[in-house]
PDB file of N, H, CA, C and O in Angstrom:
ATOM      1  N   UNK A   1      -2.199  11.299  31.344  1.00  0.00           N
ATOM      2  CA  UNK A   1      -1.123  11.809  30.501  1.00  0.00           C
ATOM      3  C   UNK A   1      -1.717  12.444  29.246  1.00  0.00           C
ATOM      4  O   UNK A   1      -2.709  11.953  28.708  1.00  0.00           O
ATOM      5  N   UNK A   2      -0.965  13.794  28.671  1.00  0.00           N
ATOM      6  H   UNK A   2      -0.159  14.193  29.108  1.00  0.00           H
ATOM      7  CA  UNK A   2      -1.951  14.564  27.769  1.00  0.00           C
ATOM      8  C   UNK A   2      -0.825  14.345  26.457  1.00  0.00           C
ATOM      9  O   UNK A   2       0.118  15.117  26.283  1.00  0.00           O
ATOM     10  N   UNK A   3      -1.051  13.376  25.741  1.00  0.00           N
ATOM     11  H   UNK A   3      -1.817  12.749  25.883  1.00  0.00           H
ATOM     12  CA  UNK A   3       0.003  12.881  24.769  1.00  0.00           C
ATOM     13  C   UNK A   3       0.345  14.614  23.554  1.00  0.00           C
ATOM     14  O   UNK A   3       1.150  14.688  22.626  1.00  0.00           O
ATOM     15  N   UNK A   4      -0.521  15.629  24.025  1.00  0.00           N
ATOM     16  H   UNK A   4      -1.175  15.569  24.780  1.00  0.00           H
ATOM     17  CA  UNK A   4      -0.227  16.622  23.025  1.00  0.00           C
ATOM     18  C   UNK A   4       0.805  17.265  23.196  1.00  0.00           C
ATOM     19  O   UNK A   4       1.375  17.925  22.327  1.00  0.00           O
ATOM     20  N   UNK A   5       1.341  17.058  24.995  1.00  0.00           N
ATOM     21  H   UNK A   5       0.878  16.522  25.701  1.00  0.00           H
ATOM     22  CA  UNK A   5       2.603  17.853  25.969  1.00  0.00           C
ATOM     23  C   UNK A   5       3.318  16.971  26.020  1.00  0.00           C
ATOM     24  O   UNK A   5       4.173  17.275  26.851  1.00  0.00           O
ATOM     25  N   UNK A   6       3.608  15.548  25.435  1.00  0.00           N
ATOM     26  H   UNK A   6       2.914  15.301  24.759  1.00  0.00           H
ATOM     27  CA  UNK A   6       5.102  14.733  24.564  1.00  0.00           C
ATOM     28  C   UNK A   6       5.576  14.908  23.880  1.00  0.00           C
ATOM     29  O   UNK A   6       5.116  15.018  22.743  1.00  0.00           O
ATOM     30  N   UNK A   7       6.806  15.038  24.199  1.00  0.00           N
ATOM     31  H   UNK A   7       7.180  14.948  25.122  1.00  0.00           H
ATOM     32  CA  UNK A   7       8.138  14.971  23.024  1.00  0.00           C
ATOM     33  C   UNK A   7       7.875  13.720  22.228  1.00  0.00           C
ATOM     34  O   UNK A   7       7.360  12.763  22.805  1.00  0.00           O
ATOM     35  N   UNK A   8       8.171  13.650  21.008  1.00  0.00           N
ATOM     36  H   UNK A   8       8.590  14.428  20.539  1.00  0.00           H
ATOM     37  CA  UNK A   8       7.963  12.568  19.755  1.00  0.00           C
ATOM     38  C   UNK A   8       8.998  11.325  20.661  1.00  0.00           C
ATOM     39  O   UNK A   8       8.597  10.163  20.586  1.00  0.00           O
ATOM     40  N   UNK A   9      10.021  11.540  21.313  1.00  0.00           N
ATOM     41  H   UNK A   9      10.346  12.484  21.373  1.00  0.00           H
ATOM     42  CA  UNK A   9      10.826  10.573  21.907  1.00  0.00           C
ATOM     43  C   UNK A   9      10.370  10.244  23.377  1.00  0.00           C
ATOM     44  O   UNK A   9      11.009   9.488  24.109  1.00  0.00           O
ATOM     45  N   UNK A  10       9.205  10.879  23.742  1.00  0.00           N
ATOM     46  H   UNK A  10       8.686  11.493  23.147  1.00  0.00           H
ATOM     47  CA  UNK A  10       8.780   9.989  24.948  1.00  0.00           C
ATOM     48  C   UNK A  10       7.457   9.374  24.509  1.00  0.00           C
ATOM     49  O   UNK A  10       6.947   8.463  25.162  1.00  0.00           O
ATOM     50  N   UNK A  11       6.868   9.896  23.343  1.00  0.00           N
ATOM     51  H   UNK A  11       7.282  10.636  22.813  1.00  0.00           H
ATOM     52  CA  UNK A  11       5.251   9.237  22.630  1.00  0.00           C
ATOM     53  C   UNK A  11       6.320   7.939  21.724  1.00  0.00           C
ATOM     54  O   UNK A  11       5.813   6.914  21.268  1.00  0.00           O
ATOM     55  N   UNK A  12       7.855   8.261  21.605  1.00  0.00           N
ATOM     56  H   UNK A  12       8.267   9.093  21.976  1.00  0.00           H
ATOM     57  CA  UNK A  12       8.346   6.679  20.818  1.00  0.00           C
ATOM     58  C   UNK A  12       8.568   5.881  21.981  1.00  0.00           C
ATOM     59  O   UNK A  12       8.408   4.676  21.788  1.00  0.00           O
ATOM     60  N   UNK A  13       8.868   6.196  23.046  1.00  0.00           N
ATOM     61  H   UNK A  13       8.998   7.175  23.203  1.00  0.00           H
ATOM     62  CA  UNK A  13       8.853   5.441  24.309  1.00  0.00           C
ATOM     63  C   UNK A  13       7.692   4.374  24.903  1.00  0.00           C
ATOM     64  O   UNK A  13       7.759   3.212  25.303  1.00  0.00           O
ATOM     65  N   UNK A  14       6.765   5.196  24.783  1.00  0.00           N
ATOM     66  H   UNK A  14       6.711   6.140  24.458  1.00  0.00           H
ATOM     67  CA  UNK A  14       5.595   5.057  25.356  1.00  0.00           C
ATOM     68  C   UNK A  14       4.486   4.019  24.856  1.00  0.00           C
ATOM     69  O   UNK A  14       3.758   3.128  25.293  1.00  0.00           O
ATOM     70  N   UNK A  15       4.826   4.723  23.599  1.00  0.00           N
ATOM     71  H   UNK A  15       5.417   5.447  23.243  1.00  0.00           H
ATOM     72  CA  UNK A  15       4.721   3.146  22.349  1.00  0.00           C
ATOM     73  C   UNK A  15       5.316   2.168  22.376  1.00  0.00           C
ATOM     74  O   UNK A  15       4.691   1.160  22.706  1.00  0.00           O
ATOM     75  N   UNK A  16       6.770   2.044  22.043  1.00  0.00           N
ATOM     76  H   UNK A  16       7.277   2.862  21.774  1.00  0.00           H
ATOM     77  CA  UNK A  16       7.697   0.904  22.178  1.00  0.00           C
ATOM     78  C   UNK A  16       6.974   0.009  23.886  1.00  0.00           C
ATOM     79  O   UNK A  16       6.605  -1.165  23.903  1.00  0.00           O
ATOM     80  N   UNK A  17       6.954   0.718  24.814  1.00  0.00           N
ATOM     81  H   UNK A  17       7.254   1.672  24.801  1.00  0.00           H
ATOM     82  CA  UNK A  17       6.300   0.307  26.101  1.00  0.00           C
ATOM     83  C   UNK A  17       5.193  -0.324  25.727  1.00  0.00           C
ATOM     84  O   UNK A  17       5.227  -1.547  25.864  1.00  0.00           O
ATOM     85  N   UNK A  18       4.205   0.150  25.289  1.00  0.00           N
ATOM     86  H   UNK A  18       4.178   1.144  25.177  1.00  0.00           H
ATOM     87  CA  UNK A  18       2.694  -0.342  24.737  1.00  0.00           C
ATOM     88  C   UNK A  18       2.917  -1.995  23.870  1.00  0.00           C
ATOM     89  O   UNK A  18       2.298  -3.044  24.052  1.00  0.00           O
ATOM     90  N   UNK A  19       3.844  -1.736  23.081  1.00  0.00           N
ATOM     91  H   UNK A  19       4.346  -0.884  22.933  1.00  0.00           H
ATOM     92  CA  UNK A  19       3.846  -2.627  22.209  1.00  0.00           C
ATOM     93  C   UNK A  19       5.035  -4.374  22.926  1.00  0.00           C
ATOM     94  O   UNK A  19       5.051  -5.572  22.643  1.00  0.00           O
ATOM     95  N   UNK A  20       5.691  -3.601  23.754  1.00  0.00           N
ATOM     96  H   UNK A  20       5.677  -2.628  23.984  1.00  0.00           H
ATOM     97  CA  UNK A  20       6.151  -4.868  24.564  1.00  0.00           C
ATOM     98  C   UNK A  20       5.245  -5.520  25.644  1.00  0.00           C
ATOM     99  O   UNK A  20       5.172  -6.731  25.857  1.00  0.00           O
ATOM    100  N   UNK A  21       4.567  -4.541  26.294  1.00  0.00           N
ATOM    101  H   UNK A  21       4.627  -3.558  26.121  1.00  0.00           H
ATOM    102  CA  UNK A  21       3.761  -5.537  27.294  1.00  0.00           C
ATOM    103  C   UNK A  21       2.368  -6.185  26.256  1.00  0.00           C
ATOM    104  O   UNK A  21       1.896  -7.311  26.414  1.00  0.00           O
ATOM    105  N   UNK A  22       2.096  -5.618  25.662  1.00  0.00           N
ATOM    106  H   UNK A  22       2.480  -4.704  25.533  1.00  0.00           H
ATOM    107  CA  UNK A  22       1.036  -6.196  24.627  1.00  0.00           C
ATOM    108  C   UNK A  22       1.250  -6.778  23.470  1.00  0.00           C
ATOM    109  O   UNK A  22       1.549  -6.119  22.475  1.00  0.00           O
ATOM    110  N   UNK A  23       1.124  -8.079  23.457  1.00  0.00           N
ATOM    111  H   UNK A  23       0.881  -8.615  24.265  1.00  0.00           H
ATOM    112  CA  UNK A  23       1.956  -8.763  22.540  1.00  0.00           C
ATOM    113  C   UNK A  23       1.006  -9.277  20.821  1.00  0.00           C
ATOM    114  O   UNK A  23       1.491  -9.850  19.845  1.00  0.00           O
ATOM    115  N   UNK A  24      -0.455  -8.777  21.043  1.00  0.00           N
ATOM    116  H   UNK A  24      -0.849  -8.312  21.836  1.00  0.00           H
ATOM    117  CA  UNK A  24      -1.280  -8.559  20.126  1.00  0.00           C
ATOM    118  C   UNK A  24      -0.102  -8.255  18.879  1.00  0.00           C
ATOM    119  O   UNK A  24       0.926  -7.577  18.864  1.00  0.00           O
ATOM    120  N   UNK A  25      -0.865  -9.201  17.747  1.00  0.00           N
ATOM    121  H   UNK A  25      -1.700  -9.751  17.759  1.00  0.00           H
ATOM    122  CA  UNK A  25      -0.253  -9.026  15.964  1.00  0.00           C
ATOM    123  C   UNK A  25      -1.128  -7.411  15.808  1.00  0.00           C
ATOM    124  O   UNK A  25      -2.312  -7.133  15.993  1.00  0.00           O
ATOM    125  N   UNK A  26      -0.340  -6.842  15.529  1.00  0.00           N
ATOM    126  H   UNK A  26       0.622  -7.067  15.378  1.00  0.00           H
ATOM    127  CA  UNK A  26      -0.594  -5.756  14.217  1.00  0.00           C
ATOM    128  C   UNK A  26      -1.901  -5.977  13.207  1.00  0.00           C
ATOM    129  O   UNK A  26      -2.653  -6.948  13.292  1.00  0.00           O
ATOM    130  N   UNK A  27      -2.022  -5.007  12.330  1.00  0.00           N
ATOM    131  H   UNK A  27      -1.411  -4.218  12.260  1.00  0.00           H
ATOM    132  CA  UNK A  27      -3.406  -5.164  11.728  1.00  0.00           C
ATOM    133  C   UNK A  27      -2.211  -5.898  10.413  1.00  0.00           C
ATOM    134  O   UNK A  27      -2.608  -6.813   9.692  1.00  0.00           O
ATOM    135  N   UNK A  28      -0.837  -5.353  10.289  1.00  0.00           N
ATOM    136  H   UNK A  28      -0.516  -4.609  10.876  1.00  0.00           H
ATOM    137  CA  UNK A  28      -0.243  -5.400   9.203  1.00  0.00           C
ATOM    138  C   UNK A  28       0.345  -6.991   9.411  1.00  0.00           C
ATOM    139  O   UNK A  28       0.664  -7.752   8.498  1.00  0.00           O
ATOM    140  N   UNK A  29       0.384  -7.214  10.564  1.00  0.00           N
ATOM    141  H   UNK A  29       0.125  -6.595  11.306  1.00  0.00           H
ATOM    142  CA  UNK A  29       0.910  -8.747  10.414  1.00  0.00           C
ATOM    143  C   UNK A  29      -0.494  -9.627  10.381  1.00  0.00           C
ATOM    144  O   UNK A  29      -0.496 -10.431   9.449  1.00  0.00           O
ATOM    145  N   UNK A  30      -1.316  -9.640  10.943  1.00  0.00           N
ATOM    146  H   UNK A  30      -1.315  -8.986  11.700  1.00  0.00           H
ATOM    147  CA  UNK A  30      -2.644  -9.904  10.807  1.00  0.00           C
ATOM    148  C   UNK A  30      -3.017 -10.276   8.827  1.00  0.00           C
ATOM    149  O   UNK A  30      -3.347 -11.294   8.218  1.00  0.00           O
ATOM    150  N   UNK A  31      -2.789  -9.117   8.493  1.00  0.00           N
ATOM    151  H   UNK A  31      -2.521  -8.290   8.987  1.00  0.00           H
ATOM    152  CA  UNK A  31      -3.153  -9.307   7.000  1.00  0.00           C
ATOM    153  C   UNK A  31      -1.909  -9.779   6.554  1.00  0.00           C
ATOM    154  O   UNK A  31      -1.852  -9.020   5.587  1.00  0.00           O
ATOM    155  N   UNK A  32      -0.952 -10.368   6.486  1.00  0.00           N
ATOM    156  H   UNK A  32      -0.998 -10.985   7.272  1.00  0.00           H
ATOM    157  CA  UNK A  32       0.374 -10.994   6.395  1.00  0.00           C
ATOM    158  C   UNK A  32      -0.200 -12.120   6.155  1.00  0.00           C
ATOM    159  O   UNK A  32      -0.402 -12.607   5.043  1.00  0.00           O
ATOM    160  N   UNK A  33      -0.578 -12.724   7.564  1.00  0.00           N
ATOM    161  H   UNK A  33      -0.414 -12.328   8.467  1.00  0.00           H
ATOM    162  CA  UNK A  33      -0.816 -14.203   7.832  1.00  0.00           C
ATOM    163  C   UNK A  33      -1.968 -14.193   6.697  1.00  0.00           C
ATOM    164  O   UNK A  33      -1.682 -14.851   5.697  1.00  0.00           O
ATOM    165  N   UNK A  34      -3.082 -13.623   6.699  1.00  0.00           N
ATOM    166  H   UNK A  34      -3.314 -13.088   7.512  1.00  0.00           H
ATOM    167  CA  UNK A  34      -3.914 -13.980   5.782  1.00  0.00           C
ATOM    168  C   UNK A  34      -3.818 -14.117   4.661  1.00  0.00           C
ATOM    169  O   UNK A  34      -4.604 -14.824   4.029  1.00  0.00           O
ATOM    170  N   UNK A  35      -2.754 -13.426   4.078  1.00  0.00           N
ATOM    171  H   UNK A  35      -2.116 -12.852   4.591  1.00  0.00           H
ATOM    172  CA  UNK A  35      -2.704 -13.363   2.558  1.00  0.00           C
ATOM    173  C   UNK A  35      -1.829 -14.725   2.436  1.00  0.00           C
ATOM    174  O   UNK A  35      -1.731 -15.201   1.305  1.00  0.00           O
ATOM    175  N   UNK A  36      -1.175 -15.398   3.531  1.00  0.00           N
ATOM    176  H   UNK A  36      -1.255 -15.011   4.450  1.00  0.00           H
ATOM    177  CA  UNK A  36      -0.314 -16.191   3.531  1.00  0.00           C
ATOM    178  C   UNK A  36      -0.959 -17.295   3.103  1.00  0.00           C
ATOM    179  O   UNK A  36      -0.659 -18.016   2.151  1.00  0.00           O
ATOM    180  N   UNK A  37      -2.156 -17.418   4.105  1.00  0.00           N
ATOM    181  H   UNK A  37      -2.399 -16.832   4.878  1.00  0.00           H
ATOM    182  CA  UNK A  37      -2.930 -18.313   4.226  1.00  0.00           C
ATOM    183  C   UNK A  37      -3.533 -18.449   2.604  1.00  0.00           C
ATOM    184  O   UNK A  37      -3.508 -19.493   1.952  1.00  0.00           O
ATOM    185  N   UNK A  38      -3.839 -17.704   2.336  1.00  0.00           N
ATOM    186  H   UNK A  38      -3.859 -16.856   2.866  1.00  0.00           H
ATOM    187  CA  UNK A  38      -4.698 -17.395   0.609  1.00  0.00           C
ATOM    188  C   UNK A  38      -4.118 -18.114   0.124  1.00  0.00           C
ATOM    189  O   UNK A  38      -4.660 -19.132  -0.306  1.00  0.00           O
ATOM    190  N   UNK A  39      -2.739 -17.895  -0.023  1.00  0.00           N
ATOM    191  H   UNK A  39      -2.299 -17.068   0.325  1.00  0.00           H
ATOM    192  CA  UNK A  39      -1.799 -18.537  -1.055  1.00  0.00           C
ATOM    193  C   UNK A  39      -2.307 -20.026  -0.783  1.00  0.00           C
ATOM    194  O   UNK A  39      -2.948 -20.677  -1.609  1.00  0.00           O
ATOM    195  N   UNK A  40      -1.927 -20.489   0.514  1.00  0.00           N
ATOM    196  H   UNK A  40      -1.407 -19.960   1.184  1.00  0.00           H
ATOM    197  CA  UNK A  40      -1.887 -21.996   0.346  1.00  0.00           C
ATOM    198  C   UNK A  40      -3.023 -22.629   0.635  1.00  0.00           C
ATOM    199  O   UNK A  40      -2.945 -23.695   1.246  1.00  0.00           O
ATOM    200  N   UNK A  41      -4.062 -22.202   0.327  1.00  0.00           N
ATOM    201  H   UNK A  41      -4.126 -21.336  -0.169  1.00  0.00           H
ATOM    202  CA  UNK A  41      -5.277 -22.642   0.508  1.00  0.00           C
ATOM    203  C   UNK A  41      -5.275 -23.162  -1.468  1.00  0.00           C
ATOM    204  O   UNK A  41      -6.267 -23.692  -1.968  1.00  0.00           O
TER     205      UNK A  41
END
């Protein structure tokens, strides 16, 4: 698939897809938890 010949609403598809079967934290929730952690350390 040549993501340059997607419509922005099948690359939001395709993503949303990506991001349900792969259930991996974000870099942004990732640094969430950590700063969380900071605090209560």
């Amino acid at each position: 698939m040549i993501f340059e010949n997607m419509s922005i609403g099948q690359l939001q598809k395709l993503n949303e897809e990506c991001i349900a079967q792969n259930e991996h934290p974000t870099a942004e929730e990732l640094l969430k938890r950590y700063e969380n952690e900071r605090r209560n350390n």
